[in-house]
C-alpha positions as CSV (number, residue, x, y, z in Angstrom):
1,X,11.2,44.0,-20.4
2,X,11.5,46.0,-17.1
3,X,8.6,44.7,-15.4
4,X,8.2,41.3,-13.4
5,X,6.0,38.3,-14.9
6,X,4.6,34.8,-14.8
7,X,7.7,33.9,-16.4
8,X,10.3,36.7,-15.3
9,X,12.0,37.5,-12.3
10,X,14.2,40.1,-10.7
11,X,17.0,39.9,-8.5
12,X,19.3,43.0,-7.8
13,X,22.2,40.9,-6.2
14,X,22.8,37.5,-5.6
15,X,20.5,35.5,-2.3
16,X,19.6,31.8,-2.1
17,X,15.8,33.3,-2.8
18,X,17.1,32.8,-6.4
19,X,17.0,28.8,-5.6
20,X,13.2,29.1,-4.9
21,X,12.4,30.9,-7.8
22,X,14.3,28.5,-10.3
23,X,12.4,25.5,-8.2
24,X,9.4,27.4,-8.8
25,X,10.0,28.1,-12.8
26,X,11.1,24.0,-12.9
27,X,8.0,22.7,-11.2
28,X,5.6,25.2,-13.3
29,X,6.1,26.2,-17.1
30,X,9.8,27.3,-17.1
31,X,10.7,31.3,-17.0
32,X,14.2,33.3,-16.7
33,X,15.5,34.6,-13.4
34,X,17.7,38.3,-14.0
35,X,20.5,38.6,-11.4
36,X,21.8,42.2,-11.2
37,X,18.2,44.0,-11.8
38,X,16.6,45.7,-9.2
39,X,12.3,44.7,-8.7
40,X,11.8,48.1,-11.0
41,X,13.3,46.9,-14.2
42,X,16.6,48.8,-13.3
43,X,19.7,47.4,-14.1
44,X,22.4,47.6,-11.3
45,X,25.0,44.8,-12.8
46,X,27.1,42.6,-10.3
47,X,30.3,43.7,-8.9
48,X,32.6,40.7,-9.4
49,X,30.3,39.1,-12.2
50,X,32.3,36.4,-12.4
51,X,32.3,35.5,-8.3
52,X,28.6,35.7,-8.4
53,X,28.5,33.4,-11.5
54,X,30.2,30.3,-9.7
55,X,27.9,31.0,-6.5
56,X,25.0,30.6,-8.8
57,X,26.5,28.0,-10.6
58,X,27.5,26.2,-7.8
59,X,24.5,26.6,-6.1
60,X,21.6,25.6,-7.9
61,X,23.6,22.7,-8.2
62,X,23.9,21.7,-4.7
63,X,20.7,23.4,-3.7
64,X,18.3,21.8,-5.4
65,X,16.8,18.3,-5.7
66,X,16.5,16.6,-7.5
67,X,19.3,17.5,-10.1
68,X,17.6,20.2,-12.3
69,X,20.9,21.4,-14.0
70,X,20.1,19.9,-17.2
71,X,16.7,22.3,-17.3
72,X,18.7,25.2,-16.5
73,X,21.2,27.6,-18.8
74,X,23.5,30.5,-17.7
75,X,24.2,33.4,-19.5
76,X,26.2,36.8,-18.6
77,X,25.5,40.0,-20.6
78,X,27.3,42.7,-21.4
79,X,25.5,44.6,-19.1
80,X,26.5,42.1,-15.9
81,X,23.6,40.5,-15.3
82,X,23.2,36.9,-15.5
83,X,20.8,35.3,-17.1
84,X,19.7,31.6,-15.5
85,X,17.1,30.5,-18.1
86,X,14.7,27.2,-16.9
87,X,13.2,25.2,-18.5
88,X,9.8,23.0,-17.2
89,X,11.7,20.3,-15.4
90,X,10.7,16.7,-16.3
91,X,11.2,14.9,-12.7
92,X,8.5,17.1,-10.7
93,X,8.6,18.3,-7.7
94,X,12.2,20.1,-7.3
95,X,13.1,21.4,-3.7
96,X,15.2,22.5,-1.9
97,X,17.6,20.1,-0.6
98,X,17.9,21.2,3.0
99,X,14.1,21.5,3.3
100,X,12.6,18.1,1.3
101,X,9.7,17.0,-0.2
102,X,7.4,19.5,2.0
103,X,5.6,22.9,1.2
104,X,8.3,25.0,3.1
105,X,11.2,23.2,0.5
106,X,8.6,22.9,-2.8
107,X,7.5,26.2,-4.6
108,X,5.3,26.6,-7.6
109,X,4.7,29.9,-9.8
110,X,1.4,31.9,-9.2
111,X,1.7,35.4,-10.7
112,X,4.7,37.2,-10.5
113,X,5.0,35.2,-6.9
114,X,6.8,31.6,-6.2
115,X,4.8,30.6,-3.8
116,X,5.2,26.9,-1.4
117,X,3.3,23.8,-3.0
118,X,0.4,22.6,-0.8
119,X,0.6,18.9,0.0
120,X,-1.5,17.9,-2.4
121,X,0.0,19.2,-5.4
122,X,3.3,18.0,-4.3
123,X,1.4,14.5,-4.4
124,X,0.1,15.2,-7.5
125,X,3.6,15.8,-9.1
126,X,5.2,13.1,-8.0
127,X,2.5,11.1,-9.3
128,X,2.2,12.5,-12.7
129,X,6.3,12.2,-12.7
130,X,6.7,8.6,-11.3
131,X,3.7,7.1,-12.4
132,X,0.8,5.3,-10.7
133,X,2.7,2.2,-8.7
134,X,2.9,3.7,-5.1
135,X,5.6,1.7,-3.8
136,X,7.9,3.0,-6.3
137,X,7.0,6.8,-6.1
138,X,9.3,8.7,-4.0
139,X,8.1,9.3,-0.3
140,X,7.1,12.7,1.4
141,X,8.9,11.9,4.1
142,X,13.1,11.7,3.6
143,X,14.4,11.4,7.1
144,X,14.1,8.0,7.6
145,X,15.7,5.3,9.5
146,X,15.6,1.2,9.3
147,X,16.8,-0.5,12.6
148,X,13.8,-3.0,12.6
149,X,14.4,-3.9,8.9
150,X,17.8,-4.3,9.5
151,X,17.1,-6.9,12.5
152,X,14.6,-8.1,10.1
153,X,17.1,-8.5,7.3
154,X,19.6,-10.2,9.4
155,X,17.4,-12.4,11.5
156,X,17.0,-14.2,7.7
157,X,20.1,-13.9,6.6
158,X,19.8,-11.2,3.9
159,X,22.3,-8.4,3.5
160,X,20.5,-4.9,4.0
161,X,22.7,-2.0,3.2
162,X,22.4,1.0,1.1
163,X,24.3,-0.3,-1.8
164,X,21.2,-2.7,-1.8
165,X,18.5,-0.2,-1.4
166,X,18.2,0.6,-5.8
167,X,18.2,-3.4,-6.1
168,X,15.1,-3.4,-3.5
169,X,13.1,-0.4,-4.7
170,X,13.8,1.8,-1.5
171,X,15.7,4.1,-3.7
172,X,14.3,6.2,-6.3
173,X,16.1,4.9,-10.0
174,X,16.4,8.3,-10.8
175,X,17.5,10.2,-8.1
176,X,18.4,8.1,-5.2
177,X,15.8,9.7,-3.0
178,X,13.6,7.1,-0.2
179,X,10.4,6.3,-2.4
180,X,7.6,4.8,-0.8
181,X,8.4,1.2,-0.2
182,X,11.1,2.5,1.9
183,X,8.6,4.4,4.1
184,X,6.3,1.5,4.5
185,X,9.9,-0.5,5.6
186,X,11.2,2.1,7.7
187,X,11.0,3.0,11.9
188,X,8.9,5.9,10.3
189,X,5.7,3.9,8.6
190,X,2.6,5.9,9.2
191,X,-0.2,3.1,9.0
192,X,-0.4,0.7,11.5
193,X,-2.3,-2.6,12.5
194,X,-5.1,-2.3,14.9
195,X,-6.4,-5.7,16.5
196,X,-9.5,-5.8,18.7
197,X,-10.8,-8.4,20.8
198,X,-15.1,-8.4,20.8
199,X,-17.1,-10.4,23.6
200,X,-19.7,-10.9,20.8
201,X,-19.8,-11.8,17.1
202,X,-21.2,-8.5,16.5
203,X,-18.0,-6.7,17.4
204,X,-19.7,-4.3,19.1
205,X,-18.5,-4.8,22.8
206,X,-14.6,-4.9,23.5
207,X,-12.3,-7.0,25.5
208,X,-9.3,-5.6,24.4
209,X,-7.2,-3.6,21.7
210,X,-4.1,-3.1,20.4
211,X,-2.4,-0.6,18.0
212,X,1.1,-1.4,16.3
213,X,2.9,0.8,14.5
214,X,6.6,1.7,13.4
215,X,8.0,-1.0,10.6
216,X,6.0,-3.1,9.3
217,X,8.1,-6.0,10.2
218,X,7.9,-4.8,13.5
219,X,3.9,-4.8,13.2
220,X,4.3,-8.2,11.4
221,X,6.3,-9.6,14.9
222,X,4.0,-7.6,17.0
223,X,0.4,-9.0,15.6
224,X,1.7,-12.3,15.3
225,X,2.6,-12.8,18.9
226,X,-0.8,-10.9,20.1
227,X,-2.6,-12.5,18.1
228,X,-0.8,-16.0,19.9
229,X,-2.3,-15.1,23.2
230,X,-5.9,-15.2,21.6
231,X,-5.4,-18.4,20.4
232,X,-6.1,-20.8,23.1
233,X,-6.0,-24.5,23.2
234,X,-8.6,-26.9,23.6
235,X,-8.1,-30.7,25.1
236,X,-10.1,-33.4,24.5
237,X,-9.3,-36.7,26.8
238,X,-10.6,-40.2,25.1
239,X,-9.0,-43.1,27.5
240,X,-6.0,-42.3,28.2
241,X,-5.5,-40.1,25.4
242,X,-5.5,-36.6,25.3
243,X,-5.5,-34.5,22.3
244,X,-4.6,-31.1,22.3
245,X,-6.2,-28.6,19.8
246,X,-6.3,-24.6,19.2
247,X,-8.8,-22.5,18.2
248,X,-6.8,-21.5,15.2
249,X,-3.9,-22.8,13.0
250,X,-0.7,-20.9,13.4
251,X,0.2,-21.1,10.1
252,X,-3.1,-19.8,9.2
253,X,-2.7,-16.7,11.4
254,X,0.7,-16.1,9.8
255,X,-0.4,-16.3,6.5
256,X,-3.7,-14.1,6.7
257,X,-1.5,-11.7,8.5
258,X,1.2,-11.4,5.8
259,X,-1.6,-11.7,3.1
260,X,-3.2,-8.4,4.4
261,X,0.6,-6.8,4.9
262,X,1.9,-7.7,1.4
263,X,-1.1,-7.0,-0.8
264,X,-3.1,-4.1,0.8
265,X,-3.2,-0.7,-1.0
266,X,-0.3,1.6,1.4
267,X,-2.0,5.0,-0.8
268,X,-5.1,4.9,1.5
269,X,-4.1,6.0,5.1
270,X,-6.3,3.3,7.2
271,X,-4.9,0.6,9.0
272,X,-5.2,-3.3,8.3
273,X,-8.0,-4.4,10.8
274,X,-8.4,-7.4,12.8
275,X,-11.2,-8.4,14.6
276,X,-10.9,-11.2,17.1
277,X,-14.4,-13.1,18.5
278,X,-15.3,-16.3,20.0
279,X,-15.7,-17.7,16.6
280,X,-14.0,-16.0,14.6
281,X,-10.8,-14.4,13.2
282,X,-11.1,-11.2,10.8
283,X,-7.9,-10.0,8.5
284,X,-9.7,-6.6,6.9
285,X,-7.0,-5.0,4.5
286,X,-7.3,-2.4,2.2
287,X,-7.5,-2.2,-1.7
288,X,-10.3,-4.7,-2.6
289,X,-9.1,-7.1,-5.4
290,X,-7.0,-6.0,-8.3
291,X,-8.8,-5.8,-11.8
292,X,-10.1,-8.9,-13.3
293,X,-9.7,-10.8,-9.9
294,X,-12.4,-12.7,-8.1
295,X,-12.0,-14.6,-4.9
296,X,-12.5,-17.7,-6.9
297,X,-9.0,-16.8,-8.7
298,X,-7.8,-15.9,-5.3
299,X,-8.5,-19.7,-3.8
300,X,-7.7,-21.5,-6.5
301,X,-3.6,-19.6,-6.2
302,X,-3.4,-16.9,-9.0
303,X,-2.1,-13.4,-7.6
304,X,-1.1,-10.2,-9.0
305,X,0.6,-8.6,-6.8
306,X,-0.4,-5.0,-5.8
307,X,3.2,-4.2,-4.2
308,X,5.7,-6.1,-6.6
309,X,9.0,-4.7,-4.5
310,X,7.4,-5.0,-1.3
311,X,6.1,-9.1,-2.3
312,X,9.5,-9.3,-3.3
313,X,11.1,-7.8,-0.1
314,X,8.9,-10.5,1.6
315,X,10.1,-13.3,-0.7
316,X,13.8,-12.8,-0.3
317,X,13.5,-13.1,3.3
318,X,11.2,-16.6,2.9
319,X,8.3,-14.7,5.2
320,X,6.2,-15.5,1.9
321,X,7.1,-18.8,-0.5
322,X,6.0,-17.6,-3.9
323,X,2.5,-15.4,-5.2
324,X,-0.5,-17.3,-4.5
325,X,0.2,-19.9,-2.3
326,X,-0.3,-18.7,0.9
327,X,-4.5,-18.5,0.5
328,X,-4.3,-22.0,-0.7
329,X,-2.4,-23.5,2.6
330,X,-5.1,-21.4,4.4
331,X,-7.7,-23.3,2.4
332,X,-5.6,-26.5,2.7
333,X,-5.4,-26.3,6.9
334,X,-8.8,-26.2,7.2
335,X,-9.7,-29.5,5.0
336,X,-11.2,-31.2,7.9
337,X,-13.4,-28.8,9.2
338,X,-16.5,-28.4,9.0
339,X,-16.9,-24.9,8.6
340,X,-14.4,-23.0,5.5
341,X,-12.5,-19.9,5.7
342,X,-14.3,-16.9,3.6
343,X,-13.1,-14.3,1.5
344,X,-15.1,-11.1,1.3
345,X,-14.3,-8.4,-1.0
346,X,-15.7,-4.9,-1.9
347,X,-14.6,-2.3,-3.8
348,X,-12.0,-0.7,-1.5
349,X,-11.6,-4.2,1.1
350,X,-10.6,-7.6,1.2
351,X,-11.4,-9.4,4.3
352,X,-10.0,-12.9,5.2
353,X,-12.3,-14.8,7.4
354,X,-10.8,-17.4,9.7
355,X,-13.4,-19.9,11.6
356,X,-12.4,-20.9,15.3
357,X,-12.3,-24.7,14.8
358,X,-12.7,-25.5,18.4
359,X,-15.7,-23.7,18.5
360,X,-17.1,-25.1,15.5
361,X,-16.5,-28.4,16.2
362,X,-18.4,-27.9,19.4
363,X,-21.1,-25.8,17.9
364,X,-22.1,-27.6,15.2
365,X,-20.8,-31.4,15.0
366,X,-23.3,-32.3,12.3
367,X,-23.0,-29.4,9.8
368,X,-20.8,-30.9,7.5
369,X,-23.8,-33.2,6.4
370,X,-26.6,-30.9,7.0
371,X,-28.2,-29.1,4.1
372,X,-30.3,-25.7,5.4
373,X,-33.4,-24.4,4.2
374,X,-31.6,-22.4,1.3
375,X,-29.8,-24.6,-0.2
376,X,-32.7,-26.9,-0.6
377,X,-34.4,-24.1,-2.5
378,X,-31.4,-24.4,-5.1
379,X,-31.6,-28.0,-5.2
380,X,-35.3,-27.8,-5.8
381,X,-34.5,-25.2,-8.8
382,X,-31.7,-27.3,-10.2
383,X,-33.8,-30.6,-10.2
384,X,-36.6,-28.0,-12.1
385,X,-34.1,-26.2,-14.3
386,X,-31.2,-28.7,-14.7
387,X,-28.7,-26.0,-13.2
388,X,-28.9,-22.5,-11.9
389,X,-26.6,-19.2,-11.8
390,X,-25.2,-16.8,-9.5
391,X,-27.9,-14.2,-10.2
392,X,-30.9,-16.4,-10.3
393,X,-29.3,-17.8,-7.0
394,X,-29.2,-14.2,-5.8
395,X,-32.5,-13.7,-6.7
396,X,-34.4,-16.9,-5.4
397,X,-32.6,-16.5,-1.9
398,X,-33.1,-12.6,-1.5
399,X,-29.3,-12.4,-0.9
400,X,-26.6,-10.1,-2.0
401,X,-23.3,-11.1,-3.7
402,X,-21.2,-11.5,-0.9
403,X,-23.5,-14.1,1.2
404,X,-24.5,-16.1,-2.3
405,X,-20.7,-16.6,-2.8
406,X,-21.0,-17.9,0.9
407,X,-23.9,-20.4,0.3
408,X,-22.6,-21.7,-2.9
409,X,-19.3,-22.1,-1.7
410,X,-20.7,-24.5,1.6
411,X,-22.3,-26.4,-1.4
412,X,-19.8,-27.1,-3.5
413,X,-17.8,-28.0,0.0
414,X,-20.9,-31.0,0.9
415,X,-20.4,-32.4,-2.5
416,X,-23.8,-30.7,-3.4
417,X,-23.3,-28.5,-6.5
418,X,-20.7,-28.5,-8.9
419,X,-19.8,-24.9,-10.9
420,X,-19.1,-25.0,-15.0
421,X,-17.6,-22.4,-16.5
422,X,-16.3,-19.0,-15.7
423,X,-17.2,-15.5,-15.8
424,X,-20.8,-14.8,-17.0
425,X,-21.2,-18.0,-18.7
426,X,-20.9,-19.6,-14.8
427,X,-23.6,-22.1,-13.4
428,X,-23.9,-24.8,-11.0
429,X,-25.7,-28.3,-11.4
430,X,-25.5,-31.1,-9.1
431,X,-22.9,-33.6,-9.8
């Protein structure tokens, strides 16, 4: 063979180029790299063959990430050329060490060329390598630091060190590189949490905004304390009485705020959204609902978590009690009032809806006995049919999914209706 290939390349003397061609013979379908032939076929041989042999040896070794040595075989022949044989690697992408996970450190084969990785391939790799859980894949970005988990971690009592970082899942099993969770932990994270304040329940005109980035236990401390300052209290005086009251429970807040944190989906680049009106609190997160979930799962405590190591993360340092339960303490702070949080979901959102008591106990002091127009009409049917669905509901009221949920959910809440069943076989009668 005296002519360059997909799968052969030429080197007349020894250069750290040879590192990006057996990174680029690794991440592709394997090939042979010929040290001591010229880029015409012509065979020079080494000097010192056996200086160059170590410096080759040595490194691909140190060069290259992660460890690809096991893919890769030397050989010198008679006529002082080495001969580094690789093999398809197994732990996609390789690159070089001093460059990371980035086109300028990641080459592929095209032609007789090796050639950087575009973003998206490198992506693609790891994916196909570490599997579909995007916590656990390992992170474009390696140069990461962790001051605000640290404060985190101590503030709880937890010890945070990298001994610890396998245990936790910021550390790659395989290779000891950052993988995604430790992005998402780290001074470094790239989404963030936007909060906006609207003068009207259209969200349309703003008051004010807010943008918090960096760690997301640093965007955790700084929406929770923002989102403080909306909450004002309310006094009511009876006698010589007064009862203080505010718009929202804290404990509600919190847990909406960590729900969205914990569960949403980290591979889409958006932030987690909260919209703050008069009436109303919004927690928008990305992701939707896991397979086979429904919000009535949801409410009544079952969760499966998205983000296993990163629910964990949250569990060790008690910011969450155990999967589940949070949704149900929302549900359970607002027994008494007259108007329910709401859970929204679409394919690619879940939205957490929490109702400004103060304003509803102002707005509407009589709605917790008052049945509307529509849910009359499903009364009516039930009293003609003997009970009703979710569809035929749909149907009778001229109303999509999301706002049916809504109306039979305020039903069941005013005693009204009572669902049997699950799944498709799901109706409601009265009780």
């Amino acid at each position: 063979m005296n002519f360059e290939t997909e799968n052969i390349e030429f080197k007349s003397q020894f250069t750290e180029e040879i590192y990006k061609e057996v990174i680029a013979f690794a991440n592709t379908d394997g090939g042979i790299v010929y040290v001591g032939i010229d880029n015409d076929g012509n065979v020079i041989g080494l000097t010192d063959v056996d200086n160059e042999y170590v410096r080759i040896t040595n490194g691909i070794r140190d060069a290259i990430m992660p460890d690809v040595t096991m893919f890769v075989r030397f050989t010198v022949q008679e006529n002082k050329v080495v001969r580094i044989t690789v093999s398809e690697g197994t732990n996609k992408p390789y690159y070089l060490k001093g460059k990371g996970l980035k086109p300028s450190g990641v080459y592929v084969r095209q032609g007789t060329s090796s050639v950087p990785a575009s973003l998206e391939l490198i992506r693609r790799m790891i994916k196909e390598s570490d599997g579909d859980t995007f916590e656990e894949n390992r992170s474009l970005e390696q140069e990461l630091t962790f001051d605000a988990a640290k404060k985190a971690f101590k503030l709880y009592g937890v010890e945070f060190s990298p001994e610890k970082y396998s245990a936790l899942g910021i550390t790659h099993k395989k290779d000891e590189i950052y993988t995604n969770l430790a992005l998402i932990l780290s001074d470094q994270c790239s989404h963030t949490t936007k909060i906006a304040v609207f003068s009207d329940d259209a969200c349309t005109v703003f008051r004010d905004s807010k943008e918090f980035g960096g760690s997301i236990f640093k965007q955790f401390k700084d929406a929770v304390n923002y989102l403080a300052l909306c909450n004002k209290t309310s006094s009511v005086i009876k006698g010589v009485v007064r009862t203080d009251k505010q718009d929202y429970p804290e404990e509600a807040i919190r847990e909406a705020l960590l729900n969205a944190i914990v569960h949403r989906d980290y591979s889409f680049s958006g932030s987690i959204i909260i919209n703050v009106t008069d009436h109303r609190m919004e927690f928008i997160s990305l992701g939707g609902l896991l397979p086979s979930l429904s919000p009535d799962d949801i409410r009544s405590g079952i969760s499966q978590p998205r983000n296993k190591n990163l629910a964990e993360v949250f569990h060790r340092l008690r910011l969450i009690e155990s999967y589940g339960t949070g949704i149900r303490r929302i549900f359970n702070l607002y027994s008494g009032c007259p108007e329910q949080p709401q859970i929204e979901v679409t394919t690619n959102t879940f939205k957490m809806v929490l109702p400004n008591m103060n304003a509803v106990s102002v707005a509407e002091p009589n709605s917790v006995s008052a049945v509307t127009p529509q849910m009359q009409k499903v009364l009516d049917y039930i009293k003609a049919n003997s009970q009703i669905t979710e569809k035929e509901i749909s149907k009778l009221l001229g109303l999509k999914k999301t706002r049916t949920f809504t109306v039979t959910k305020q039903m069941r809440d005013l005693g009204l209706i009572k669902v049997i069943g699950r799944g498709e076989s799901k109706y409601y009668t009265t009780k």
